[in-house]
C-alpha positions in Angstrom: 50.6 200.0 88.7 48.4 203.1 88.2 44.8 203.4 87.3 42.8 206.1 85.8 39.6 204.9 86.9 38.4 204.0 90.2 38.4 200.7 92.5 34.4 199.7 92.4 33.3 197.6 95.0 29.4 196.5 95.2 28.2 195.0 98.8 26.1 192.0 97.3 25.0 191.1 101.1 24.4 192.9 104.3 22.5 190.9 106.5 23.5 189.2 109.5 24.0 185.4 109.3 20.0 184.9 109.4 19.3 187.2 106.2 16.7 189.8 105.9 13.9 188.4 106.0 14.2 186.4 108.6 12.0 182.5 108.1 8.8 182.7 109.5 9.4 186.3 111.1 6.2 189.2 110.6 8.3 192.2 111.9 7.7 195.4 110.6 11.4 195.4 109.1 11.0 191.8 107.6 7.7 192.5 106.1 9.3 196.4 105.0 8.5 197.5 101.5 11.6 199.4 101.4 13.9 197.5 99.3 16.8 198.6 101.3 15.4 196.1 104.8 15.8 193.0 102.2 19.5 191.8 102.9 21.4 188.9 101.6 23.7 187.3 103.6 27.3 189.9 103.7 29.4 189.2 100.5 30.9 192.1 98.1 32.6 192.3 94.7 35.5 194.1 93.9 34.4 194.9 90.3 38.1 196.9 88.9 40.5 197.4 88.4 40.0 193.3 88.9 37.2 191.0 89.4 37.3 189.6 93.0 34.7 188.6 95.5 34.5 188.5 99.4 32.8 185.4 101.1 30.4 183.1 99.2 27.5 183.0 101.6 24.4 180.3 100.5 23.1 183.6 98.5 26.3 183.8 96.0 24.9 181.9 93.0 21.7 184.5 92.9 24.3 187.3 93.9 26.4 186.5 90.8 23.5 186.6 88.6 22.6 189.7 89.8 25.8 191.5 89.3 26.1 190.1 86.8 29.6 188.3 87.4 31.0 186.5 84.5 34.6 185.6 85.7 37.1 186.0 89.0 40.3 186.5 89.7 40.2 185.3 93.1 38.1 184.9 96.3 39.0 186.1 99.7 37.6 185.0 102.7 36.9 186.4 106.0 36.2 183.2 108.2 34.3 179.7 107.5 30.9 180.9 109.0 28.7 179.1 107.0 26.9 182.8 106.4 30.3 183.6 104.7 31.4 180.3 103.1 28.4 177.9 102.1 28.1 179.2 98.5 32.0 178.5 97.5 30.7 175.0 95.1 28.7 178.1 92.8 32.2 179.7 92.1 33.0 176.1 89.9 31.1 177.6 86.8 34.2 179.7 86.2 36.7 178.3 88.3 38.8 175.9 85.5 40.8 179.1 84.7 41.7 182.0 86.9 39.5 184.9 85.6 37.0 185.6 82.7 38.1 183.4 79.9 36.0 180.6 81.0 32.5 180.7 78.8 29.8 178.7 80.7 28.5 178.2 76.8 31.2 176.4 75.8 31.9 173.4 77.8 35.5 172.3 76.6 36.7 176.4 78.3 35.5 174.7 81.5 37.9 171.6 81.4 40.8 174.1 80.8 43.6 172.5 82.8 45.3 174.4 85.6 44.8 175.5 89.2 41.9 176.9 89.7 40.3 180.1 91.2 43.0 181.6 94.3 41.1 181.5 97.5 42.3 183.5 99.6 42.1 182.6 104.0 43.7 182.0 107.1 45.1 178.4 107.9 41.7 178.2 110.2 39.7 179.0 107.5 41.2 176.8 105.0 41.7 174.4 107.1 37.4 174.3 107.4 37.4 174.7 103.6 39.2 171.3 102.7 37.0 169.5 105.6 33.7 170.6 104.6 34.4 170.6 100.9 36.3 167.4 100.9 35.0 166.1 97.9 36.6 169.0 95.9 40.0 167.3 96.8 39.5 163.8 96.2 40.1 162.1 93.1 36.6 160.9 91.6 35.3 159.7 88.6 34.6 162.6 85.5 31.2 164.3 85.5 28.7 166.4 88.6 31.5 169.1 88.4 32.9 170.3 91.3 35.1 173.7 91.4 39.1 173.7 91.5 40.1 175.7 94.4 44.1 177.1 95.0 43.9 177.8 98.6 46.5 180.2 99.6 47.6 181.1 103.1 47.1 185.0 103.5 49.1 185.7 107.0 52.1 185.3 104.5 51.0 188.7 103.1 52.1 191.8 105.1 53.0 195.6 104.7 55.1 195.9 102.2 54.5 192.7 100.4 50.6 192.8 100.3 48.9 190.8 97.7 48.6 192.0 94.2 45.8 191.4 91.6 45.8 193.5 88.2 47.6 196.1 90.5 45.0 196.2 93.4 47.1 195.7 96.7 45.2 193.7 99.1 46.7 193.1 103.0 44.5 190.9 105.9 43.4 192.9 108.3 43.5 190.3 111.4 40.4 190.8 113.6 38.6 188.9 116.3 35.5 187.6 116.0 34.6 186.2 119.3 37.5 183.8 120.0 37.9 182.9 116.1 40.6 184.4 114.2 39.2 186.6 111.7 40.5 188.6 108.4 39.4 192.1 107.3 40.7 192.8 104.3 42.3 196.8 103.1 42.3 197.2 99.3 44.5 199.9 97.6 44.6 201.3 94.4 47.1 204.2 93.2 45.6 206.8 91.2 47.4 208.0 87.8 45.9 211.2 87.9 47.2 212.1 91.3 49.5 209.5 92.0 47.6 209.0 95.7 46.3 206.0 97.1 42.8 205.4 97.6 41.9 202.2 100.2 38.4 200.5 101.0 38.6 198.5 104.4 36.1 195.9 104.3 35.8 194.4 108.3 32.9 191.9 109.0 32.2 190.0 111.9 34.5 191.2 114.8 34.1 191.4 118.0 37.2 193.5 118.7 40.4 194.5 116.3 43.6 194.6 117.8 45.9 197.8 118.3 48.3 196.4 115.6 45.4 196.1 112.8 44.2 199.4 113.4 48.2 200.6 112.9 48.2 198.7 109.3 45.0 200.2 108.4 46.1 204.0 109.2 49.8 203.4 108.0 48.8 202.1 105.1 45.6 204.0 104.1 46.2 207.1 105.1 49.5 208.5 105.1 50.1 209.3 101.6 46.5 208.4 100.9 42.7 208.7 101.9 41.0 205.9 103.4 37.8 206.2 100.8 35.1 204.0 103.1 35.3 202.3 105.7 32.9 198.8 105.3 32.0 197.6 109.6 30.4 194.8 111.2 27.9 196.7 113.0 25.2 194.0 114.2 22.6 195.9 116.6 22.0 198.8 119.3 22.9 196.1 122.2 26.4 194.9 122.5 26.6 191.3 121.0 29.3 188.7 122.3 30.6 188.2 119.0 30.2 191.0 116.8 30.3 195.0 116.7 27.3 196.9 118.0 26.5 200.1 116.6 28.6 202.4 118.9 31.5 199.9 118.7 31.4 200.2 114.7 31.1 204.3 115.5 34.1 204.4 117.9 36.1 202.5 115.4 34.8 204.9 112.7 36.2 207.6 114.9 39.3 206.2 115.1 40.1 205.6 111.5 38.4 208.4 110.1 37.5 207.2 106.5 35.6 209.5 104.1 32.5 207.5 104.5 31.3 204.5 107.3 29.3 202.1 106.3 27.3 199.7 108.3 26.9 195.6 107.5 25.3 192.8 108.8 22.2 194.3 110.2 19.7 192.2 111.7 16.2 192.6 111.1 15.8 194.6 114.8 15.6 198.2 112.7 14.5 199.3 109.1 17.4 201.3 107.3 15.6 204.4 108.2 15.7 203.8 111.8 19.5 202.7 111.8 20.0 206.2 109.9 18.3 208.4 112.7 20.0 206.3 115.3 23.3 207.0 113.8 22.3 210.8 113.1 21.1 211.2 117.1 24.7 209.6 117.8 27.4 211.6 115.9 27.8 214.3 119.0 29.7 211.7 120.9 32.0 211.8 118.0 33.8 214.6 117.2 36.0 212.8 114.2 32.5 211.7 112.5 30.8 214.8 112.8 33.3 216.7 111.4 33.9 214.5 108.4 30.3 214.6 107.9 30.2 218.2 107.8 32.6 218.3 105.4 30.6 216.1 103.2 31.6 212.7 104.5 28.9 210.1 105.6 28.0 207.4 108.2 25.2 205.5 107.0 24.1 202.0 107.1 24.7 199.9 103.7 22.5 197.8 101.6 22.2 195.2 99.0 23.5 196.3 95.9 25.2 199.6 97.4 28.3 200.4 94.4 31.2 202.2 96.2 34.0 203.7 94.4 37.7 204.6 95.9 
C-alpha cells in the first residue's frame, strides 16, 4: 500500500530511565529553563499512516494527553524495563477494540468484545508482561477495569514478511542491551508520489547491535529507499555497561548513514546545548556524518515532543 502523505512519528520521551529532572537533583541541567532539558521517560508515537506507540514508560498516561492520543492500533515494545513498560495499564481506556473507535464518553464502546490492543515483544518481554501484569489475565469479578492485551511474538516477523499496520511495514531490529535481548524497531512506508520507501529506525537501550541487524536495516532501508532518521540510544560522553555512549551512537550513525541522527535517553549530565556542541566538535572523526550534514542532513540530540516525518 502507497501513501501520499508522510509517516509522522513524535518522540514523547527522551530521558534516560531516571527522567529529566532527576528527584531531588539541583544540576544546572535539571533546574534548566530550556524546555528541551525536561525529558520524559523514552516513548514515541507513530501518528500515520497508523496510530501506534513504542514503550509505555510510567509517563504514558500524561504523554497521551499531550499528544493528544485518542485510539491505537497497536503497541510495540522494546524490552520490560520498567522505564519502557510500567505505563501499559493506561493503554486500557481504549484497548476494548483495536484502534480509535473506542469513545472514553461512552462507556458501553469500552465493553466492545474482542481481543484487545496487539502488543507487540519478544518472548522475554512478554514473558515479564503476563508476570507483572498478571491480573490482566485472570478471570475476576466485573468492574476497576483493567486493559485487554493480544500479546504477539515479534521474532516471527522477518524480511520479507515484516509486520503490517494500515500499510506501515514494521520488522524487529534485534539488539543487545547489556545481556538482555532487546528489539529496535525499522518502520517503512512507500511513497505514491515516488514509489520509494522511506524508513525511521527507532533503537533504544543497546549496548551493542549485532552485524546481522545492521544488514536488515541497510537492506531494507536503503536500497531502493532512504533511511529518513535514524532514532539512537545515546546515554552519555563515558561509555556505559549497558547502553550507547555518544561516540558509539556516532559510529553507528556512520555506518547507516540516515538523513538525520537523533539522540535519546540523555541523562541529566549535559543541557541540549552542550550535547549539540559536543556532537558539532565530533563530526571530523566521521567522514559519513559530515558529509551528510553538509549536504543538509543533521545529528542532533532529540527532545520531548520532537515530530519527525519519513
Amino acid at each position: 500500500m502507497c501513501y501520499d502523505w508522510p509517516m509522522k512519528m513524535i518522540l514523547m520521551g527522551t530521558g534516560t530511565s531516571h527522567g529529566v529532572p532527576v528527584i531531588g537533583c539541583a544540576c544546572s541541567v535539571c533546574r534548566s529553563p530550556d524546555p528541551r532539558d525536561t525529558r520524559f521517560r523514552c516513548s514515541a508515537y507513530i501518528a500515520s499512516p497508523a496510530r501506534i506507540v513504542i514503550d509505555t514508560g510510567p509517563e504514558f498516561r500524561l504523554q497521551a494527553i499531550r499528544h493528544g492520543i485518542t485510539g491505537l492500533d497497536a503497541v510495540l515494545l522494546t524490552h520490560s524495563h520498567a522505564d519502557h513498560l510500567h505505563g501499559l495499564d493506561d493503554i486500557r481506556i481504549f484497548s476494548h477494540t483495536k484502534s480509535s473507535d473506542a469513545n472514553p464518553a461512552n462507556p458501553r464502546s469500552l465493553e466492545t468484545e474482542g481481543k484487545g490492543i496487539p502488543i507487540y515483544a519478544n518472548p522475554a518481554c512478554l514473558r515479564d508482561v503476563r508476570y507483572r501484569f498478571d491480573y490482566v489475565f485472570k478471570d475476576v469479578q466485573l468492574g476497576g477495569g483493567k486493559p485487554k492485551l493480544d500479546l504477539e511474538d515479534n521474532s516471527v516477523f522477518r524480511p520479507g514478511s515484516p509486520l503490517v499496520i494500515q500499510g506501515l511495514e514494521i520488522l524487529p531490529v534485534p539488539l543487545l542491551h547489556g545481556r538482555l535481548d532487546d528489539s529496535g524497531y525499522l518502520l517503512t512506508e512507500t511513497r505514491a508520489r515516488d514509489g520509494r520507501r522511506h524508513s525511521i529506525a527507532y533503537l533504544t537501550d543497546l549496548s551493542s547491535i549485532p552485524d546481522e541487524s545492521v544488514k536488515l536495516i541497510m537492506e531494507n532501508a536503503c536500497n531502493g529507499g532512504t533511511l529518513e532518521h535514524l532514532v539512537v540510544d545515546a546515554i552519555r560522553i563515558k561509555p556505559h555497561s549497558t547502553h550507547f555512549c555518544f561516540n558509539d551512537a556516532l559510529a553507528l550513525a556512520d555506518r547507516l548513514q540516515a538523513r538525520h541522527t537523533w539522540f535519546i535517553h540523555l541523562t541529566h549530565d549535559l543541557s541540549h546545548e552542550q550535547v549539540e556542541a559536543f556532537i558539532a566538535a565530533s563530526l571530523r572523526n566521521y567522514p559519513a556524518l559530515l558529509r551528510i550534514v553538509g549536504e543538509g542532513g543533521s545529528v542532533a540530540p532529540a527532545y520531548d515532543g520532537l515530530v519527525l516525518e519519513a
